[in-house]
C-alpha positions, 0 to 999 in steps of 0.5 A: 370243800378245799381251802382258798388260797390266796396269793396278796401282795402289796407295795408300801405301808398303805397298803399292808395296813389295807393287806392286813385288814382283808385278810382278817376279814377272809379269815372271818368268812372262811377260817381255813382260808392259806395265804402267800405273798409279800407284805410288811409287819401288819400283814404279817401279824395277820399271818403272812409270811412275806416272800421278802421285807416290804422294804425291798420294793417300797419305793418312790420317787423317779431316783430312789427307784433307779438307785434300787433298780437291780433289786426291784426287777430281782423282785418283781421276777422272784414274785411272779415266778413264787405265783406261777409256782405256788398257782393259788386260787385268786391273785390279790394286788394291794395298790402300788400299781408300778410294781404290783401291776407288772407282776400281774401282766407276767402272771397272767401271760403264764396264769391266763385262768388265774383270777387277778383282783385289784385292791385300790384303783389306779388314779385312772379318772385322774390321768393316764386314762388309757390305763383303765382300757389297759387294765382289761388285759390281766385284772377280772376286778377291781376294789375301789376305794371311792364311790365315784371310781366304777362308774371312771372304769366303765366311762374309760372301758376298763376291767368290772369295778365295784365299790367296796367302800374306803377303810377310813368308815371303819374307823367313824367313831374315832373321827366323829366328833361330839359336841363337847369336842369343839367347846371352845376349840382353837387349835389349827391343824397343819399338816404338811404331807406324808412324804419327806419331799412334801415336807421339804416343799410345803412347810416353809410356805405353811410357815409364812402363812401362819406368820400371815394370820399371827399379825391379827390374831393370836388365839389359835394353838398349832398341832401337826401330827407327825409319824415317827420317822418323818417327826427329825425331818418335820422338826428340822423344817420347823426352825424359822416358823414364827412359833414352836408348833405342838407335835402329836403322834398317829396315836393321837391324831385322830382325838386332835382331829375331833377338837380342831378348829380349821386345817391347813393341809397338803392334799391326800388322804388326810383331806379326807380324814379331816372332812369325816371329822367335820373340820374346815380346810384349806389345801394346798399342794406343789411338785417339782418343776419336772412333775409340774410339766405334766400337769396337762395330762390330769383331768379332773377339776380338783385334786381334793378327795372330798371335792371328788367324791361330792363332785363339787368344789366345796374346800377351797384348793391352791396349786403350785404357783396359786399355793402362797402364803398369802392366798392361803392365810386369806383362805385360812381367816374365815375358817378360824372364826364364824363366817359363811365360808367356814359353815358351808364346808361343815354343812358340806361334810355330812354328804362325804361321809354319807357317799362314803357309806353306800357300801356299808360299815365294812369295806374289809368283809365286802372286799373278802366276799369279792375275792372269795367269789374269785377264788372259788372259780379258781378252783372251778 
């Protein structure tokens, strides 16, 4: 039988770790499996030798994108035409869909027979449903990291859809806490977003809030855990908070995660990691005055990731102009101490991670038998 070759590209840094994982589980299931395409440094050390630095196209944000427009579109013609060239067995697009997704609609315009899978789905039950119907046209399936996104696709009329599971269910038994972990906890995690704008926004209304809850109680330590590159930026916003906040790197931030008392957190996928962890939250989240203008084009009831996969709001959530300090230190309060508020989120918790796993413990090797069964009709 002749060896799968897949072609993989991904976007940004979420999605090389994701990238890497899938193809260790391909490996697994099919040894003599080739790859191609463009990744970073996770990818590559699972073998990859990426057509181009990651970095090149791992952008966002409306100017950094104007600023590298030339080179993006360079990219985005060198890849396409690297997939047409190469012709492989399945096409796999690892999320970033503003880049990812242009290059598959040129594939399958010249590849029509390729397959084309989707690793991660769009935001389409979020807004721009139109997209899912779109999709149809150039993916054959998409990976989908939340339970609830196939059941969106077929509502939305977009391409099959199967939940593979998300990769954080991988990595339970470093967020499972024990109960010698939350033994006299008193930690308050901030978390203040991933990206340098999130940063600049949330930290001075997550500092105004800590000055809120230090004027009645001070028998909470604070600990933010920051990646190494965003650790100048997040420090620098940190000089007028009413006190000096423990940073802990990614290494640690997990074991923080099992001890923490209650979260104060940006919404993301970190909403998500805190709610496997068992630990009360509070989210907050603002955009720019620009982004905030198309705030009439979302359609769900909450942006927080475990309220979507439960279908019911049980972590309270305060957008733009609801995000002040006030509101969320009166949020925060019942959190840091024993109260109905604080138990209804832990009780809450134990179904987000049961959701989580319907599709099992490996979201990597169910993804690879999916990309498998694409690729050997492919070769058919």
């Amino acid at each position: 039988m002749t060896a799968p070759r897949i072609f993989l590209i991904a976007g940004e840094a979420s999605g090389d770790h994701l990238g890497a994982a899938l193809m260790r589980a391909l490996r697994a299931a099919s040894p003599q499996v080739a790859f191609a395409g463009v990744g970073g440094e996770a990818m590559a050390r699972a073998g990859l030798a990426s057509l181009f630095p990651l970095e090149d196209i791992a952008v966002m944000g409306l100017v950094p994108v104007l600023a590298r427009l030339p080179r993006l579109l360079r990219r985005l013609e060198e890849t396409a035409r690297a997939i047409v060239d190469q012709d492989p067995d399945c096409l796999v697009i690892i999320d970033a869909p503003d880049f990812t997704h242009r290059v598959a609609r040129r594939v399958r315009a010249v590849r029509s027979e390729l397959p084309i899978v989707d690793y991660v789905s769009p935001t389409v039950w979020a807004w721009r449903p139109g997209r899912a119907r779109a999709m149809r046209d150039y993916v054959d399936c998409v990976l989908a990291l939340l339970p609830f996104e196939p059941q969106a696709h077929a509502r939305l009329g977009g391409p099959r859809c199967v939940y593979v599971g998300h990769p954080l269910v991988e990595r339970l038994d470093e967020l499972t806490p024990h109960s010698r972990d939350r033994d006299g906890a008193r930690s308050l995690l901030i978390l203040p977003g991933s990206r340098l704008a999130e940063v600049r926004r949330m930290t001075p209304i997550y500092g105004e809030t800590l000055e809120l809850l230090l004027r009645e109680r001070a028998d909470f330590d604070v600990v933010i855990p920051v990646a190494p590159f965003m650790e100048q930026a997040v420090r620098h916003e940190l000089r007028d908070w009413p006190m000096t906040p423990r940073l802990i790197g990614q290494a640690e931030k997990f074991a923080a995660f099992r001890k923490a008392r209650a979260a104060l957190v940006t919404s993301g996928v970190a909403t998500l990691e805190l709610a496997l962890a068992e630990v009360p939250m509070a989210v907050a989240y603002r955009v720019s005055r620009a982004e905030s203008l198309l705030r009439f084009l979302v359609n769900v009831e909450s942006i927080v990731l475990p309220n979507l996969v439960l279908g019911e709001n049980v972590v309270p959530e305060f957008l733009q102009r609801q995000a002040t300090p006030r509101a969320l230190a009166e949020a925060l309060r019942p959190l840091l101490g024993e109260s109905v508020a604080r138990e209804a989120q832990r009780a809450a918790f134990p179904r987000v991670r049961a959701r989580l796993l319907e599709a099992g413990r490996s979201p990597s090797a169910t993804a690879a038998d999916i990309v498998l069964e694409y690729a050997s009709r492919g070769r058919a």
